[in-house]
C-alpha angles and dihedrals in degrees: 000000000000128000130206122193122197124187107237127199122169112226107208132150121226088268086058120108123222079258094063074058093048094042094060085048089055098050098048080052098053102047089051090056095045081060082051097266124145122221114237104166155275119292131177120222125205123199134156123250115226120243113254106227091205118207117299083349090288110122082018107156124194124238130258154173126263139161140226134206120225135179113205123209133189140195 
């Protein structure tokens, strides 16, 4: 069995509905399963994002944490 695994962000405005969201999911699902993936679900990854020392300190910024969405497919 093979996985594939795609990063996901909704792109909505401020007049969008959580549908204009779920639209764009269901796209990105469909395509793949027009190429024979299966949808498996969405994930969301965290992960921390190294500090940047900047030169000399100056520009330094200071590290954080963040998260990505995934789908993840199999065939």
């Amino acid at each position: 069995m093979k996985y594939l695994v795609v990063p996901f962000k909704a792109s909505i405005t401020q007049n969008d509905s959580g549908n204009t969201a779920a639209n764009q999911l269901q796209t990105l699902i469909n395509q793949h399963a027009e190429q024979g993936w299966e949808y498996v679900r969405l994930e969301s990854i965290v992960t921390t994002v190294a500090p940047e020392n900047g030169c000399f300190g100056f520009g330094a910024k200071p590290g954080y944490t963040t998260s990505v969405e995934v789908v993840v497919f199999k065939q």
